[in-house]
Every structure is written in C-alpha cells, then in structure tokens.
C-alpha positions in Angstrom: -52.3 113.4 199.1 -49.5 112.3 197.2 -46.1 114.2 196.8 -44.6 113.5 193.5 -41.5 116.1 193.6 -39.5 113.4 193.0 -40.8 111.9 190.0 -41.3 115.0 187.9 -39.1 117.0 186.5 -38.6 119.9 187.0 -35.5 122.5 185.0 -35.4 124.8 187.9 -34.0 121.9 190.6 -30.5 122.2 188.8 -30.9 125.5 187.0 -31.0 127.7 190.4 -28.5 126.0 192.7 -25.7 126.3 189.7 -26.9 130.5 189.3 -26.3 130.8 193.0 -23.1 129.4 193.4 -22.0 131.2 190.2 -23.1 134.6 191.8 -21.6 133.6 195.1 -18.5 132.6 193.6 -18.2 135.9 191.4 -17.0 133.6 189.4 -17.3 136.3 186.2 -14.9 138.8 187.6 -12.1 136.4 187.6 -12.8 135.5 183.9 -12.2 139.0 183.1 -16.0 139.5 182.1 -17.9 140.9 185.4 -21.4 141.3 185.6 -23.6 143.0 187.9 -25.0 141.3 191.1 -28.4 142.4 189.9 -27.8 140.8 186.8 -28.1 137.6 188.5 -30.6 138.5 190.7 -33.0 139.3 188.2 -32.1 135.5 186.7 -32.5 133.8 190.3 -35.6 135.6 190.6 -37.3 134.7 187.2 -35.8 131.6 188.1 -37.1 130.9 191.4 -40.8 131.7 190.6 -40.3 129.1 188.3 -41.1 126.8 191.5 -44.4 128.6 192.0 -45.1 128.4 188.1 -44.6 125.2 186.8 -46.4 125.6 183.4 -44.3 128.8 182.4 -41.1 127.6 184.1 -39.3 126.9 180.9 -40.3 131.0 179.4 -39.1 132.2 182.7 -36.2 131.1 182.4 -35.9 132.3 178.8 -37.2 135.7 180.3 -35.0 135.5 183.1 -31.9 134.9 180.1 -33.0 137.8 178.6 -33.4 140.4 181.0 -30.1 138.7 182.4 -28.2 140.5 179.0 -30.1 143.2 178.8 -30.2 144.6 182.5 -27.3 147.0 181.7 -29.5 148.8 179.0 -32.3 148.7 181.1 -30.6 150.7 184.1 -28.7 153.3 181.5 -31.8 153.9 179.5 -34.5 154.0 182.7 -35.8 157.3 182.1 -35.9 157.3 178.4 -37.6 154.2 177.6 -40.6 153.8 180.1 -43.0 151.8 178.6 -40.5 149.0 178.1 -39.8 148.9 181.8 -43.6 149.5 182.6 -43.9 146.2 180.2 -41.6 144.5 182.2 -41.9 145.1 186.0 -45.8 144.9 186.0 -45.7 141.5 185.1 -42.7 140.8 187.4 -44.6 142.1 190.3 -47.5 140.2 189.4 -45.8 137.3 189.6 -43.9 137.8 192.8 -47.3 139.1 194.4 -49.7 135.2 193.1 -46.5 133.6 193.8 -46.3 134.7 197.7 -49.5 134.1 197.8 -49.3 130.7 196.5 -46.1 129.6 198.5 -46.5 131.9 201.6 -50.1 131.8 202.4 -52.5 134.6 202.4 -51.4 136.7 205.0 -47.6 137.0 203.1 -49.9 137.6 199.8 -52.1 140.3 201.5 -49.3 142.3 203.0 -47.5 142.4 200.2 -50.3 143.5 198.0 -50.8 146.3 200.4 -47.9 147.2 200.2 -47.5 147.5 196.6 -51.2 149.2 196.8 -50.5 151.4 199.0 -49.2 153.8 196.2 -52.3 154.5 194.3 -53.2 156.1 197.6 -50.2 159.2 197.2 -49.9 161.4 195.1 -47.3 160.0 192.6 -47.0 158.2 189.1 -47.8 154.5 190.2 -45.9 153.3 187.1 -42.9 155.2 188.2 -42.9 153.7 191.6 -43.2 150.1 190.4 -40.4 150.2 187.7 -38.2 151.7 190.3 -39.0 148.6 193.1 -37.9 146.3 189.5 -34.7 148.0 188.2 -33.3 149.8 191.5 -30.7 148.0 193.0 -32.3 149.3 196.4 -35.4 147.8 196.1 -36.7 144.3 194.9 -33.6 143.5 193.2 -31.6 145.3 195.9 -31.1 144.0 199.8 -33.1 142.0 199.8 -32.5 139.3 197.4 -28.8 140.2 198.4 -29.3 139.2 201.3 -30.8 135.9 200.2 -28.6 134.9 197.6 -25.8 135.3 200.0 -26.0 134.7 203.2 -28.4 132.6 203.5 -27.6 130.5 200.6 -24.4 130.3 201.3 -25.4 129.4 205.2 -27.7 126.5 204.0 -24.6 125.1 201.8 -22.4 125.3 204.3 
C-alpha cells in the first residue's frame, strides 16, 4: 500500500487551514464587514468533506462559496422558501453521513445514520427536521463545529 498524499494535490490542504484562522481570527469584524460564525462553518464544512471527496472537491468548494454569501438569506427566509433548503441540506447530510462512514469507520457511519433515521419513526415532517439540523445555529452548524473550529483548532496550532 502506497501513500501518495504527498504527491497529489490536493486544493483543500491550503484552502481549510487559511478559512480557520480567518474564522478564529474574526478577522471580518475588524475590517468593518462581519460575518456570521455559521457563515464560515458552513465553508469549513463543504470544505472539509472535500478530504473525503476528492473527485467533487473543487464543486464543494464552489458550493461551500456560495452558500458562504448566501447563508444570511437562507436563515431570514427559512420558512418561506422550503424546498430550496430541502434542496440543500439533503445533500449536505448525505455527504456528512458516506463521509463518516468513509473516514470514521462503520460504527461512526451507523450511529449517525440512526440518528438522522430515527425521525421517520415520530410523528413529524422529516424535511423539517433535517433543514433545521442544516441552517440552525444549534445543530450541525451550531456547537458542534464551534467547538471544532475553535478550540480544538486553535489547540492543535498552538
């Protein structure tokens, strides 16, 4: 088995390292143009399962771009415009469900599909309940990646 990380290359080895120490840094609000934390999340994310995704690392990051400028809209106009954000966080938790399985192993991959499962069992509109774990800042995009993108980022730099 041969590793050849070195010898490809690969966008997403520079791309996410400067998106987290621009978040980090907040970096934005002392330009005098500040953003929302889950604007960069949402970036780092599309960003990150670029790793997992090499043949469709270059559209996520294009994806990632735009969701990036358009996350404000998204938030404001949740309730209103539905089957954009159905569009947009099935495929999202697709992803993030083949790519734990891919980088975590099976039993990361089967919990989490059970949890995101789990649902269909309730009585509740599944669509709902996935487009609120996308654009909620208390859910995917929320704590967690918070959580990730700074402190333990910021404890592997330091």
């Amino acid at each position: 088995m041969v590793l050849n990380l070195l010898t490809t290359f690969s966008l997403n080895k520079y791309v996410l390292p400067l998106l987290l120490i621009l978040s980090v840094s907040d970096i934005d609000f002392y330009v005098g143009y500040p953003l929302l934390d889950e604007q960069w999340y949402i970036l780092i994310l599309l960003t990150s399962l670029g790793y997992a995704f090499k043949r469709i690392e270059i559209l996520l990051i294009y994806v990632g771009l735009a969701l990036f400028f358009s996350y404000p809209y998204l938030t404001e106009y949740a309730n209103y415009n539905k089957l954009l954000l159905y569009c947009i966080s099935i495929p999202l938790c697709t992803l993030v469900l083949v790519s734990c399985y891919l980088t975590s192993g099976k039993s990361f991959g089967i919990i989490l599909g059970l949890f995101l499962a789990y649902p269909l069992f309730l009585d509740t509109n599944y669509l709902d309940l996935i487009s609120h774990i996308v654009i909620d800042n208390t859910a995917m995009l929320g704590m967690s990646i918070a959580i990730m993108c700074g402190i333990v980022f910021l404890f592997v730099l330091i």
